[in-house]
Steps between C-alpha positions, in 0.01 A plus 500: 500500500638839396507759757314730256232275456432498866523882541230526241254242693554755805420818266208318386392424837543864632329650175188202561504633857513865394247424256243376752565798751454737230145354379445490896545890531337563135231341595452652845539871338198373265329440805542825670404679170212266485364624842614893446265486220211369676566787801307818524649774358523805789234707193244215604596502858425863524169442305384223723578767810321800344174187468493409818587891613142602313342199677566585888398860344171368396472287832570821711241723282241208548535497884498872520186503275334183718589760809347738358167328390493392879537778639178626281275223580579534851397858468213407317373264696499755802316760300236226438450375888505905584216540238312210554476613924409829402211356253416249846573219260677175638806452307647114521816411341 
């Protein structure tokens, strides 16, 4: 056996090891490409906050409003137990 000979089985060794480890990282950039894609960009991000921002705005508009129409039948409902003992007439709720 020539001492060349076996220096070439090591190179071919090293460059079917290299070879492997190579297609190992390839593939794992592929990967992380693969699942930058699928992430939000920080333009949707900022859309989906501005959403939910006009939501708890509705919310808080809603409960003010529901405060308000309380606050009115309450009153009303006081007016109509004040007129109905000043017209002697029995009021039951």
């Amino acid at each position: 056996m020539d001492k060349s000979d076996g220096t070439e089985k090591r190179f071919d060794k090293i460059d079917s090891q290299l070879d492997k480890i190579v297609s190992a990282v390839a593939k794992g950039f592929n990967d992380i490409d693969k699942a930058l894609e699928s992430k939000a960009s920080s333009e949707d991000m900022q859309r989906i906050l501005s959403l939910i921002d006009s939501f708890a705005k509705r919310l808080e508009i809603s409960d003010d409003e529901r405060l308000v129409m309380a606050n009115q039948l309450t009153r009303l409902h006081d007016w109509v137990e004040k007129a109905a003992e000043r017209i002697d007439l029995k009021f039951e709720h």
